[in-house]
DRENNUTI-856341 format. One record per residue (C-alpha): x negated, y, z; residue number from 1. Coordinates in steps of 0.25 Angstrom, whole numbers, always signed. Layout:
<nodes>
c1 = X c2 = Y c3 = Z i = NUM
...
</nodes>
This chain:
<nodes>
c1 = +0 c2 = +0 c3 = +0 i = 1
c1 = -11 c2 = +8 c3 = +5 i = 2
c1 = -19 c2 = +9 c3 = -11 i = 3
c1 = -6 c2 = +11 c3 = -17 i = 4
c1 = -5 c2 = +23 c3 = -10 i = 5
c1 = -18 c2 = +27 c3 = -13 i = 6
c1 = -19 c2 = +24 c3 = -27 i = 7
c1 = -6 c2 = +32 c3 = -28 i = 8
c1 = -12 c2 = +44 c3 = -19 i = 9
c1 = -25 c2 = +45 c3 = -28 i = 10
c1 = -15 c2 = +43 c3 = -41 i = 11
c1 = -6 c2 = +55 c3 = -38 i = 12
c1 = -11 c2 = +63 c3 = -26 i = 13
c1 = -18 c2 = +75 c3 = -28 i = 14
c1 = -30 c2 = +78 c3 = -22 i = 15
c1 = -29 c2 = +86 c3 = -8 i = 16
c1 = -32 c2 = +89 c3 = +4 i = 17
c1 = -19 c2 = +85 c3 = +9 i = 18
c1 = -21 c2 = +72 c3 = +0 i = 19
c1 = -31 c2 = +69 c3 = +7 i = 20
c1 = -25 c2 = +70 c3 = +21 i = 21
c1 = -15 c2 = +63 c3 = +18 i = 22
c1 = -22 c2 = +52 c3 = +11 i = 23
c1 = -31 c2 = +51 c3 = +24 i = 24
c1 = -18 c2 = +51 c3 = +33 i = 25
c1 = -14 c2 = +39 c3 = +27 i = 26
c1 = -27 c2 = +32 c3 = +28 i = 27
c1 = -26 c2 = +35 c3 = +43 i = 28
c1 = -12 c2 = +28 c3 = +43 i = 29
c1 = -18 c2 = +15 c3 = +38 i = 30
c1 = -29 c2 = +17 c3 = +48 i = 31
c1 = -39 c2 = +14 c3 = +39 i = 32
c1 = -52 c2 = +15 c3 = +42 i = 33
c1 = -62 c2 = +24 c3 = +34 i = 34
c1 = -71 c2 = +13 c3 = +26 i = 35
c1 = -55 c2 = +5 c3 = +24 i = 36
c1 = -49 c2 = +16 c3 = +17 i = 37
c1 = -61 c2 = +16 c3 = +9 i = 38
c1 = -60 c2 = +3 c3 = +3 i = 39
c1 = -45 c2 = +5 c3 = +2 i = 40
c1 = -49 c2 = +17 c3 = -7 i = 41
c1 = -59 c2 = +8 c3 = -13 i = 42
c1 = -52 c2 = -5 c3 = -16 i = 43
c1 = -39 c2 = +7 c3 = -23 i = 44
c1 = -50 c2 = +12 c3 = -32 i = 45
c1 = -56 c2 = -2 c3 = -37 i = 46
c1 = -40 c2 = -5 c3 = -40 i = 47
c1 = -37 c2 = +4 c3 = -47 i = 48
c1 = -48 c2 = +4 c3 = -56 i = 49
c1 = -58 c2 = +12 c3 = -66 i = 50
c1 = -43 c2 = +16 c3 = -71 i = 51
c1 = -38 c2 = +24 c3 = -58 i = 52
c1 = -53 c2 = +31 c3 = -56 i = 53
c1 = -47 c2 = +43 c3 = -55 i = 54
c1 = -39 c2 = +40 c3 = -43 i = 55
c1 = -54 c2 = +32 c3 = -39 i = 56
c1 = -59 c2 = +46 c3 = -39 i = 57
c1 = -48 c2 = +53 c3 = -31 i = 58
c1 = -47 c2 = +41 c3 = -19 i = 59
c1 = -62 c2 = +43 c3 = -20 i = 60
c1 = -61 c2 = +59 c3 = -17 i = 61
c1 = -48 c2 = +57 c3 = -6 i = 62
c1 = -57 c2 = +43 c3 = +1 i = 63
c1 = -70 c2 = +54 c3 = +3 i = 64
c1 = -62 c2 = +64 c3 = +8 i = 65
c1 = -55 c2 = +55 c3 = +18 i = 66
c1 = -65 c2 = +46 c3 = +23 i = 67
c1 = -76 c2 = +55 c3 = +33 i = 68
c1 = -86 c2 = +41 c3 = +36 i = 69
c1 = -97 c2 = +38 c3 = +29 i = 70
c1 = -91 c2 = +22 c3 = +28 i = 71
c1 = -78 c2 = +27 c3 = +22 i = 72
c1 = -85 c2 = +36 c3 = +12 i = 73
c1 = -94 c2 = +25 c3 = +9 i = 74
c1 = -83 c2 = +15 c3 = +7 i = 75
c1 = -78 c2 = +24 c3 = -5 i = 76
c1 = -91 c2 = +21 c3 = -12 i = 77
c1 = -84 c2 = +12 c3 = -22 i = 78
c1 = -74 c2 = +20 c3 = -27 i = 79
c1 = -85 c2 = +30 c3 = -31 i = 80
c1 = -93 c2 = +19 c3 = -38 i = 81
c1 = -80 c2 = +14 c3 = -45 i = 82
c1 = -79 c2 = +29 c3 = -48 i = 83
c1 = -94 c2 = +30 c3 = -54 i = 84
c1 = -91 c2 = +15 c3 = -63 i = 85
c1 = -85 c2 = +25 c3 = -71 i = 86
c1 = -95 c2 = +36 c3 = -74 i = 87
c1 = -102 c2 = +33 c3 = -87 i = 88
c1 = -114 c2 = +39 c3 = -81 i = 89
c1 = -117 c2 = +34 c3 = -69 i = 90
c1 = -127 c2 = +44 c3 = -64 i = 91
c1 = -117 c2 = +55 c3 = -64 i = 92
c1 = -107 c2 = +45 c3 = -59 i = 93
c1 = -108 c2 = +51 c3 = -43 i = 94
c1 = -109 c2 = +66 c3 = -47 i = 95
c1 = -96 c2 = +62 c3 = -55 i = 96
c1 = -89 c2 = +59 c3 = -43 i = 97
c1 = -93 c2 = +69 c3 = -36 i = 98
c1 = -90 c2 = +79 c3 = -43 i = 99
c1 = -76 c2 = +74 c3 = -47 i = 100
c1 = -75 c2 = +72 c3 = -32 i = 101
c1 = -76 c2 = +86 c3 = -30 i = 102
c1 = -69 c2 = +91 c3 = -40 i = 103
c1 = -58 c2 = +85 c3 = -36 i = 104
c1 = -60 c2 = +91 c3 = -21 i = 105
c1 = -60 c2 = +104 c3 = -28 i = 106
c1 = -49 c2 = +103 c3 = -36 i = 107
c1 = -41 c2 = +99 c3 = -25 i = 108
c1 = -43 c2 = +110 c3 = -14 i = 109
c1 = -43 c2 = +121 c3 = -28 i = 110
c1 = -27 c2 = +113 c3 = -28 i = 111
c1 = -27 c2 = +115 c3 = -11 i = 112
c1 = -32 c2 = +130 c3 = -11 i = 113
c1 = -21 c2 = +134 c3 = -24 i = 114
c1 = -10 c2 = +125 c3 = -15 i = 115
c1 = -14 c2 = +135 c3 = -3 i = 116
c1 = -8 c2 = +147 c3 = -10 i = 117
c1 = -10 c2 = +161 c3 = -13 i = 118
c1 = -12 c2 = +167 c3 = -1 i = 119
c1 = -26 c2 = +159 c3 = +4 i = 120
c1 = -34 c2 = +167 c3 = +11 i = 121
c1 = -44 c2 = +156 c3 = +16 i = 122
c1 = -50 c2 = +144 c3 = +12 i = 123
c1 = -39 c2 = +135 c3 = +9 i = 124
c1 = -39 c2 = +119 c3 = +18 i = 125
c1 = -43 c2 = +106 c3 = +12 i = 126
c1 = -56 c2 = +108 c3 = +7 i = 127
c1 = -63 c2 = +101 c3 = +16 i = 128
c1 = -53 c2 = +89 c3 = +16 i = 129
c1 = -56 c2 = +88 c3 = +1 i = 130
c1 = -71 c2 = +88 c3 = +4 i = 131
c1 = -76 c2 = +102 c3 = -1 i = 132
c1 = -84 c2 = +111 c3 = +6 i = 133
c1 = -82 c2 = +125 c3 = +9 i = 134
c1 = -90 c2 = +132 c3 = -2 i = 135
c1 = -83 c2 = +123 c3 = -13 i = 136
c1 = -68 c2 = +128 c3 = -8 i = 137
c1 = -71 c2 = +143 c3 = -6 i = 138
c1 = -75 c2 = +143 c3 = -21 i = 139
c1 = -63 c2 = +136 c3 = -23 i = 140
c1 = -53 c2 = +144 c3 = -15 i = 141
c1 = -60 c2 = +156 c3 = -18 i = 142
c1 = -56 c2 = +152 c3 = -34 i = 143
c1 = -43 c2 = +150 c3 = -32 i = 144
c1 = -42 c2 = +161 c3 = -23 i = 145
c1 = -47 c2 = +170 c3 = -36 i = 146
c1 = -37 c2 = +164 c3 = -44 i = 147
c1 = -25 c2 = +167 c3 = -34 i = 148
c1 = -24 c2 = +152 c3 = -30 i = 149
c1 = -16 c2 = +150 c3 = -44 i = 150
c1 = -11 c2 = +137 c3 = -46 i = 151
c1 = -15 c2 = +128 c3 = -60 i = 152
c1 = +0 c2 = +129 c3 = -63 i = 153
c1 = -2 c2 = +145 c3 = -61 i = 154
c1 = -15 c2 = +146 c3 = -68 i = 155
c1 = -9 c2 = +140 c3 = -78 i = 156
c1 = +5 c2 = +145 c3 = -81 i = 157
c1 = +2 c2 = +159 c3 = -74 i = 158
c1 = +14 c2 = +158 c3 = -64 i = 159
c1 = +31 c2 = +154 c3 = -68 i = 160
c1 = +33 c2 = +168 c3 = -74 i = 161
c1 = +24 c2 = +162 c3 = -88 i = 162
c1 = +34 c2 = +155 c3 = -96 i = 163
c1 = +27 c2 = +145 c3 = -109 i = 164
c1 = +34 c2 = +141 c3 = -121 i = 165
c1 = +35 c2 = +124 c3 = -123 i = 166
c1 = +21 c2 = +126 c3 = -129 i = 167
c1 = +13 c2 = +130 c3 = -116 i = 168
c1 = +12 c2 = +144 c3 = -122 i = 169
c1 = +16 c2 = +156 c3 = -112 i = 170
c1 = +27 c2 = +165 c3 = -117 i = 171
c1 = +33 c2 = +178 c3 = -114 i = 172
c1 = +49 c2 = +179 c3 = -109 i = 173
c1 = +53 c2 = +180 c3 = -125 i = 174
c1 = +45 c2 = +166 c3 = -127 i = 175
c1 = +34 c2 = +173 c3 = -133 i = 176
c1 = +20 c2 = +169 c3 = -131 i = 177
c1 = +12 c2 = +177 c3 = -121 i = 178
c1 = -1 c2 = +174 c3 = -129 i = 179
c1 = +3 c2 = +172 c3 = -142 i = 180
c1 = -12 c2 = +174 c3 = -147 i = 181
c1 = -17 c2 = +163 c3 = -138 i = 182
c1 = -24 c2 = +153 c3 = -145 i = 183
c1 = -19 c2 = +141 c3 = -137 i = 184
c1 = -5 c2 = +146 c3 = -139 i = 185
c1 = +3 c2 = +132 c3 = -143 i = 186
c1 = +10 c2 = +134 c3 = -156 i = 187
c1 = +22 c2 = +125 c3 = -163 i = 188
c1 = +9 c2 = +124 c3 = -175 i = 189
c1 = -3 c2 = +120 c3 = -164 i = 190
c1 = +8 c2 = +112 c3 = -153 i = 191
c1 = +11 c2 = +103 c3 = -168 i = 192
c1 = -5 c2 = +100 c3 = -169 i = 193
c1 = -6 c2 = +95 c3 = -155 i = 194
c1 = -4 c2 = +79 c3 = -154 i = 195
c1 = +7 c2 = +77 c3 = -139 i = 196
c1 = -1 c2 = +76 c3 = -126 i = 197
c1 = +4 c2 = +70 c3 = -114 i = 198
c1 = +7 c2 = +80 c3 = -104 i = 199
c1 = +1 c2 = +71 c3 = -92 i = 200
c1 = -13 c2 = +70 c3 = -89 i = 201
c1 = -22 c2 = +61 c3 = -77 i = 202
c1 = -36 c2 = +66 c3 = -73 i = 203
c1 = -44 c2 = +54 c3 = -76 i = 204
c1 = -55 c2 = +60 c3 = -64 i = 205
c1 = -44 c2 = +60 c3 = -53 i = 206
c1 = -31 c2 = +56 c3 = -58 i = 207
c1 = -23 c2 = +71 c3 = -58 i = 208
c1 = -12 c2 = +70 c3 = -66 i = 209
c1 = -6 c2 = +81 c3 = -74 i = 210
c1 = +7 c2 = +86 c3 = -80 i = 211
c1 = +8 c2 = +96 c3 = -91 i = 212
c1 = +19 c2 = +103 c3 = -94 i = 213
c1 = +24 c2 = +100 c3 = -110 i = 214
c1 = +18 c2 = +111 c3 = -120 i = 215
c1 = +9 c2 = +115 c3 = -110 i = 216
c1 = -3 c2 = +103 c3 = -113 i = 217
c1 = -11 c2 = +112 c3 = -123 i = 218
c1 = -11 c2 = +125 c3 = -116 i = 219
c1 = -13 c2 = +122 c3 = -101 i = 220
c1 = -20 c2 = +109 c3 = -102 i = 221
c1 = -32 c2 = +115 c3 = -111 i = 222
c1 = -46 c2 = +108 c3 = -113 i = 223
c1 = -52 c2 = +115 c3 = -100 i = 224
c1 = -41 c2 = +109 c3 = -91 i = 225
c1 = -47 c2 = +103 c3 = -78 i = 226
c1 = -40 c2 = +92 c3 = -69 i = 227
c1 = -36 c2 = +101 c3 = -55 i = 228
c1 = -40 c2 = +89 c3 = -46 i = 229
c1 = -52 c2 = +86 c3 = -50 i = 230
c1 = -57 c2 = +96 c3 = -60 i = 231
c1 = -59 c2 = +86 c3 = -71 i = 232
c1 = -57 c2 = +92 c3 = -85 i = 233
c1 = -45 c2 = +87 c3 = -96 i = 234
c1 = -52 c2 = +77 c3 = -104 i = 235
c1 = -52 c2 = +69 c3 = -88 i = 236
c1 = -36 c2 = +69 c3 = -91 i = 237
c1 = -32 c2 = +60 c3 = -98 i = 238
c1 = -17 c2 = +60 c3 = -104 i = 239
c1 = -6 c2 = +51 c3 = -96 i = 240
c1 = +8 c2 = +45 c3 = -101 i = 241
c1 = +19 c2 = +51 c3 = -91 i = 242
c1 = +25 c2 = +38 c3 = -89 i = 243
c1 = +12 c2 = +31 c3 = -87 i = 244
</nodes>
């Protein structure tokens, strides 16, 4: 019962600082010793495969931040080797990890510290649960903070009040273009040339999955479009059958 709930956790889950509470609450309510939950993490991983690496890679990051003792951190070992198997070079295999390791601890408290609202002041919580240190989440706060604490969606859309006609373009009240000299403005001429794309994508580093709205896929999921979990870029996504 126990792996199930993992493999599903790593699966669907976001990456948090409150994921990771509550995944270490529950370890607590099997009272599970560190080096135990371990090997449960371990014996999910080789289950599930070279297939599932992606949720590999994130019960990786969510077993390190949990388990404090040298044992437990050591009982993780195979999963990183599992991880490594599937490096083509295998002297870049652990600064591979690594880095993916902390890019997704990033990513997630960029997530916590635009969830924590406009009006911060201080430091936003969690980075030390998600195993950053404080230099790392000042520059990251401090971005954000540049930025207004916009949200993706915001960035992106630039608030409710910008309307988009079914191509993705943005339009005025009259269902004029707002940028009608844009040269990635979706005409009926260019929308033809374009061969259908699904409109569900997984990151293949750590298993985000992500919804774009229909007649938006070419103008807001460009070629410089980067995974906001783990920071990976869009050739990591790979295209995803909704009924799948």
């Amino acid at each position: 019962m126990l792996k199930r709930y993992l493999q599903l956790y790593a699966k669907k889950r976001t990456v948090s600082p409150q994921a990771i509470s509550s995944l270490s609450y529950v370890f607590s309510l099997f009272k599970l010793s560190e080096e135990k939950t371990a090997q449960i993490l371990v014996s999910l991983c080789r289950d599930m495969g070279d297939e599932k690496i992606s949720s590999a890679g994130k019960l990786l990051f969510f077993g390190s931040r949990i388990l404090k003792s040298a044992e437990g951190k050591k009982a993780l070992e195979p999963i990183r080797e599992m991880i490594k198997s599937t490096y083509r070079e295998a002297s870049v295999a652990d600064s591979m990890i690594e880095t993916s390791q902390h890019a997704i601890a990033e990513a997630a408290y960029r997530t916590t510290v635009i969830s924590g609202g406009k009006g911060q002041t201080s430091l936003t919580p969690g980075w030390q649960v998600l195993g950053l240190d404080k230099e790392t989440a000042t520059r990251i706060f401090e971005a954000e903070a540049k930025e207004g604490f916009l949200s993706d969606r915001e960035k992106m859309y630039g608030g409710q009040s910008t309307k988009y006609d079914a191509k993705g373009n943005a339009i005025d009240k009259e269902g004029k273009l707002l940028n009608p000299d844009d040269p990635n403005a979706i005409t009926d001429e260019s929308s033809s040339q374009r061969q259908p794309v699904s409109n569900v994508y997984e990151c293949s580093e750590c298993g985000y999955t992500l919804f774009i709205a229909k007649g938006r896929e070419f103008k807001f999921y460009g070629d410089d479009f980067k995974c906001p979990e783990c920071g990976a870029a869009k050739d990591k996504f790979n295209a995803r059958d909704m009924d799948a």
